[in-house]
VOPA-180461 format. One record per residue (C-alpha): residue in three letters; y, x, z. Coordinates in Angstrom, 3 decimals, padded with zeros to 6 digits. Layout:
<pt 'Ala',<Y,X,Z>>
...
***
This chain:
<pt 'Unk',<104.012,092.498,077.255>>
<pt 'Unk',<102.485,093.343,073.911>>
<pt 'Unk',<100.291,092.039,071.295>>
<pt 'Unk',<096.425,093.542,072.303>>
<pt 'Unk',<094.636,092.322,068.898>>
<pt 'Unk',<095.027,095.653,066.887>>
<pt 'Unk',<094.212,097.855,070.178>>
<pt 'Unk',<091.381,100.455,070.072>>
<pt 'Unk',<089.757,100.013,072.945>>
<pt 'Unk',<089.315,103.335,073.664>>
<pt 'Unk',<093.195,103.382,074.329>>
<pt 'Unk',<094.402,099.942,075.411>>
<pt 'Unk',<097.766,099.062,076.905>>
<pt 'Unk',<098.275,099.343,080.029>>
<pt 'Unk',<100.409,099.759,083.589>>
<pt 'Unk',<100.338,101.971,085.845>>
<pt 'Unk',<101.389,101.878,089.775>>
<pt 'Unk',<102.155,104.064,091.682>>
<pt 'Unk',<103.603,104.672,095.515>>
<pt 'Unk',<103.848,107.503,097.808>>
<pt 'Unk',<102.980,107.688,101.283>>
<pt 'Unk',<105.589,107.465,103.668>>
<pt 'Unk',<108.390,108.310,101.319>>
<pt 'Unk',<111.648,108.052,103.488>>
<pt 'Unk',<110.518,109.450,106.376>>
<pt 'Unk',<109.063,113.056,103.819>>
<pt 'Unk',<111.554,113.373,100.946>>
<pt 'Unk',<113.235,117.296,101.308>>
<pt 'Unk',<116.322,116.935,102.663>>
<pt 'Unk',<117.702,120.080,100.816>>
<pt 'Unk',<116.779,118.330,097.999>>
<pt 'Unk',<119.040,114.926,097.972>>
<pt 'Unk',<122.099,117.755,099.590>>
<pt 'Unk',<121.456,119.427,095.906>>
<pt 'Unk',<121.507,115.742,093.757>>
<pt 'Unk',<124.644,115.030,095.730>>
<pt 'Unk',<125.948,118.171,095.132>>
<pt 'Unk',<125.127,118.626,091.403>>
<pt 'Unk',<123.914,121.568,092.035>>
<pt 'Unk',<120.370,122.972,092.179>>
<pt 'Unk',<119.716,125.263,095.239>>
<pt 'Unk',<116.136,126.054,093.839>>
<pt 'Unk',<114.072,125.606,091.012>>
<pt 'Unk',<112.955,122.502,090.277>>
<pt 'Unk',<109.942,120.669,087.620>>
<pt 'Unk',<108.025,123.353,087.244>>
<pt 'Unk',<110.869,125.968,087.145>>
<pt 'Unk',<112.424,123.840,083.968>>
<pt 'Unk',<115.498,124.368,086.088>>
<pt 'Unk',<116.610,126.899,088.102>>
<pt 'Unk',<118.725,127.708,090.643>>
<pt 'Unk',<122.284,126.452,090.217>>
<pt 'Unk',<121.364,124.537,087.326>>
<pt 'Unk',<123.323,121.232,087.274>>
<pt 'Unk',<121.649,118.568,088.221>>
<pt 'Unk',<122.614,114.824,087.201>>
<pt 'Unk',<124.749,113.034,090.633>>
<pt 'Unk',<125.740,109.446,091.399>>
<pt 'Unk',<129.620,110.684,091.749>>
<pt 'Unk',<130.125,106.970,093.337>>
<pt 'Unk',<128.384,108.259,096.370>>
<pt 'Unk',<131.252,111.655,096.808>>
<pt 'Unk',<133.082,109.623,099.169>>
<pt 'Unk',<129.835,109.602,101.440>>
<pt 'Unk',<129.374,113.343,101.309>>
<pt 'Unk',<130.332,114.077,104.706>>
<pt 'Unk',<128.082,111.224,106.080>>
<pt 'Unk',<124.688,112.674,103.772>>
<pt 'Unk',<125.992,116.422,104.620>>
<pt 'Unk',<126.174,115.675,108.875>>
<pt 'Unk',<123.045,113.386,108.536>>
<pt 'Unk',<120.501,115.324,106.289>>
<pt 'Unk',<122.326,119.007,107.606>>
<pt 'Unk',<121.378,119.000,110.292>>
<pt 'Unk',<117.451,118.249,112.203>>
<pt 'Unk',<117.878,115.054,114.102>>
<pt 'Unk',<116.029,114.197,117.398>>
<pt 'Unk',<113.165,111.960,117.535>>
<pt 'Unk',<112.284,110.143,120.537>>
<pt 'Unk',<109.054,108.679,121.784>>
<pt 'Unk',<107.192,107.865,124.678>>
<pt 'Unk',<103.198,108.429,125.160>>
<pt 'Unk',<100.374,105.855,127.115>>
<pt 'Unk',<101.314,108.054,130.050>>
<pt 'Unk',<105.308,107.133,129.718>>
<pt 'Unk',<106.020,110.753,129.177>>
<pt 'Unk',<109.129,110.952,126.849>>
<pt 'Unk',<108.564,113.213,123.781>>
<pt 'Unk',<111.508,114.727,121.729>>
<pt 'Unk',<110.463,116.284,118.333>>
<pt 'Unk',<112.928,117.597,116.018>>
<pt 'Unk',<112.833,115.802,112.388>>
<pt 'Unk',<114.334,117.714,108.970>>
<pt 'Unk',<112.684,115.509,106.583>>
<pt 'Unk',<113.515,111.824,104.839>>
<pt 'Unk',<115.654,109.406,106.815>>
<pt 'Unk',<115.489,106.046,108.183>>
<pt 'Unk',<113.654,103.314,106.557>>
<pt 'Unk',<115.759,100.374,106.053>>
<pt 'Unk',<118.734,102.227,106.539>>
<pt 'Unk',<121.217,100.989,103.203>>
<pt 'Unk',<122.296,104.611,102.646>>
<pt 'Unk',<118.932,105.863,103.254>>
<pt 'Unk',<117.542,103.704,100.592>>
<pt 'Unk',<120.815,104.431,097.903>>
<pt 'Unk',<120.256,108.557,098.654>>
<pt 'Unk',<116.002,108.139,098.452>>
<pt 'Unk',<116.187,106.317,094.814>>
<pt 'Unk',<119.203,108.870,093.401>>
<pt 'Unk',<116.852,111.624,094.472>>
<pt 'Unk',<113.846,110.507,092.729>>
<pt 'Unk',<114.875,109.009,090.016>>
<pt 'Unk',<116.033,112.416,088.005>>
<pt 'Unk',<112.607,113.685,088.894>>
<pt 'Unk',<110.768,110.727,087.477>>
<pt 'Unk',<113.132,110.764,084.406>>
<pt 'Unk',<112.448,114.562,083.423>>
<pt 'Unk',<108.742,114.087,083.497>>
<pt 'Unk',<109.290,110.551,081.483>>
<pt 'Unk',<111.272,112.497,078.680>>
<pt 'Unk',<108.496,114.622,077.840>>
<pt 'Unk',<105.987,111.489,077.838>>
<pt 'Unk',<108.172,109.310,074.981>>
<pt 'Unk',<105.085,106.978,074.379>>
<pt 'Unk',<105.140,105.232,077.929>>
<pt 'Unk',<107.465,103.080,079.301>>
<pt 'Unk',<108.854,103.789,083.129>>
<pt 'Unk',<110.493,101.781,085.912>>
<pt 'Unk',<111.157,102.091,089.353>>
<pt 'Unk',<113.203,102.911,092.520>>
<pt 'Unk',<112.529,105.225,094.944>>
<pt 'Unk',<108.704,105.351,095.462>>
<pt 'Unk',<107.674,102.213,093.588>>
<pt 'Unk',<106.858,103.167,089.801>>
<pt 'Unk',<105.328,101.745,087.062>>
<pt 'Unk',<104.589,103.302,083.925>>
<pt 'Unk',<103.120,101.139,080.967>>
<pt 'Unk',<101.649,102.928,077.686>>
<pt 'Unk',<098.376,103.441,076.450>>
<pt 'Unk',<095.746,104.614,078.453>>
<pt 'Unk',<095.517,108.163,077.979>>
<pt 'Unk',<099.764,108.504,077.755>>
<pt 'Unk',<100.011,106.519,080.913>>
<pt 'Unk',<097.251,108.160,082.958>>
<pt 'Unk',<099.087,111.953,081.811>>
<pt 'Unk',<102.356,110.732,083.240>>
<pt 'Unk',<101.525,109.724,086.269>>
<pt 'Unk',<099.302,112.915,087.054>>
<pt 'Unk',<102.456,114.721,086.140>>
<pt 'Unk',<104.926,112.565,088.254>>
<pt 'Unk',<102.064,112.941,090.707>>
<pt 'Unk',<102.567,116.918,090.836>>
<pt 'Unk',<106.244,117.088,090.618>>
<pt 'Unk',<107.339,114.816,093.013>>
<pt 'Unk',<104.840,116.495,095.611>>
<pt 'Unk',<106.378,119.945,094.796>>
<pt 'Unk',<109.724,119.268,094.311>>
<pt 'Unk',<110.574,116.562,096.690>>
<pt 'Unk',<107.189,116.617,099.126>>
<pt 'Unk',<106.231,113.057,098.184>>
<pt 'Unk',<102.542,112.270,098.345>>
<pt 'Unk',<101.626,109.672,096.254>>
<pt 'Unk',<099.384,107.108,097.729>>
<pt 'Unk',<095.881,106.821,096.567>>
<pt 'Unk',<094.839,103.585,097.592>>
<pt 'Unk',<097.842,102.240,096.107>>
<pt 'Unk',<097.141,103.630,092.249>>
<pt 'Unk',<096.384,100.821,090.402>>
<pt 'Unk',<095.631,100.799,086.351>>
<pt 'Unk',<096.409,096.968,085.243>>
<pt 'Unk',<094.585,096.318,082.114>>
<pt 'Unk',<094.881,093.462,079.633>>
<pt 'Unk',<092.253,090.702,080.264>>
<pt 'Unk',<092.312,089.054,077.203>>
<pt 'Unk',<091.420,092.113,075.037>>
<pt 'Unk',<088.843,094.394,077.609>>
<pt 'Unk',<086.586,093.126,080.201>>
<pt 'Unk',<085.519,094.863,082.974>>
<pt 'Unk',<083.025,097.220,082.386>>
<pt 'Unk',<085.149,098.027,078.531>>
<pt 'Unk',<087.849,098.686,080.941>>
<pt 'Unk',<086.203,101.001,083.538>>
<pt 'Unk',<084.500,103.067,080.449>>
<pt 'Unk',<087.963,103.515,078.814>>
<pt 'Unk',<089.014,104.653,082.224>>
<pt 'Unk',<086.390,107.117,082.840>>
<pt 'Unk',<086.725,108.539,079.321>>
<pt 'Unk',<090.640,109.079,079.397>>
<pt 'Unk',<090.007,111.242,082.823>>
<pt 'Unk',<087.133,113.025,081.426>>
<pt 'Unk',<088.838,114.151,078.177>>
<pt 'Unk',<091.970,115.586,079.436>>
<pt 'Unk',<091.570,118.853,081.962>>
<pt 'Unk',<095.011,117.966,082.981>>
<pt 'Unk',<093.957,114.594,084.608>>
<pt 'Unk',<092.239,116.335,087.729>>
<pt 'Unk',<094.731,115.024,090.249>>
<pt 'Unk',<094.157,111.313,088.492>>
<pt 'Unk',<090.190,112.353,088.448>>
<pt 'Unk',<090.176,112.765,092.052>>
<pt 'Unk',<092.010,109.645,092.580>>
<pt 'Unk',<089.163,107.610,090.502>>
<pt 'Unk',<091.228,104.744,090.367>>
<pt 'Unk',<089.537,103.449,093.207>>
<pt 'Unk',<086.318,103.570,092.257>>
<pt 'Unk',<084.137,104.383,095.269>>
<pt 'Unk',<081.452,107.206,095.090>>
<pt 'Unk',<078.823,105.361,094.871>>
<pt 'Unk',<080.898,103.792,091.969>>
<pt 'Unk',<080.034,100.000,092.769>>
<pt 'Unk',<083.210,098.383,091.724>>
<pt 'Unk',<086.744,099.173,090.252>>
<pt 'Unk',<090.490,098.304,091.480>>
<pt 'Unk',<091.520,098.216,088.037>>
<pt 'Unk',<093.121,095.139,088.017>>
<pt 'Unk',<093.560,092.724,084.538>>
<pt 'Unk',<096.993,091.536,083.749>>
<pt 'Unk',<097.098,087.548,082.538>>
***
């Protein structure tokens, strides 16, 4: 990825991943009718953009718009049955199917503008992803303030949770060992107010603070 030997290692190179929870079956609904639309129905990143803004849409997918507009228009039904074979029927006016190939097109072209207004005002780090699988590489501070801040918007703005067990920092093995990596860690989060959201998350360090899924890259 890069060459580590001139690296303060107070601020090594790293990546970042991230995933949400659940992210078909939550995304807003209203949300991927606006990015389809062009058109913002609300405000959106932290009232950057307001209502009836234009917002950036895959004009490949106009020819679907009735589909997207009779599928995520309207609540659909959801069907289960209990232990006691007692059918349940819930309404559902979130996300879409899983595995679905138009589910998946309209869940990435939804969060992608998201993820790339945050990444514009974080030039230092590197980003790539689709739908909820991101990875941000940059140094360690950079890195950790872009991912508390795709964190917050895609919760707000699209009701994605990101997924705490699945934040991983990958750190460069060759240049930091473990406990050089867990220190820079700790220090990053402890400097920067803004970090709570990343603080909380610990990186998976448990509270009795025992070990570290930090990973090392090779």
């Amino acid at each position: 990825m890069a060459d580590h030997v001139n690296c303060d290692v107070s601020k090594p190179l790293v990546a970042i991943q991230l995933d949400a929870t659940n992210a078909f079956f939550s995304i807003l609904r209203q949300t991927q009718l606006d990015i389809l639309s062009g058109k913002a129905s609300r405000s959106y990143d932290g009232g950057r953009m307001q209502a009836r803004d234009e917002l950036p849409t895959p004009h490949a997918l106009d020819k679907c718009w009735g589909y997207f507009e009779s599928m995520q228009g309207n609540a659909s039904i959801m069907r289960f049955n209990n232990n006691q074979v007692h059918t349940h029927h819930l309404p559902c006016s979130k996300g879409g199917q899983q595995g679905d190939s138009l589910e998946i097109i309209l869940c990435a072209v939804t969060v992608h503008p998201s993820i790339g207004r945050v990444c514009e005002r974080h030039r230092g780090c590197k980003a790539v992803g689709i739908c909820d699988d991101i990875f941000i590489v940059g140094f360690l501070s950079d890195a950790l303030s872009c991912a508390a801040e795709i964190k917050q918007i895609l919760k707000v703005d699209l009701h994605m949770v990101l997924n705490d067990s699945k934040f991983n920092p990958y750190f460069p093995d060759h240049f930091l060992n473990f406990e050089e990596a867990r220190t820079a860690f700790e220090c990053a989060v402890t400097a920067d107010l803004l970090l709570g959201d990343i603080a909380d998350i610990e990186a998976g360090v448990p509270a009795d603070g025992s070990s570290c899924r930090g990973s090392c890259w090779h």
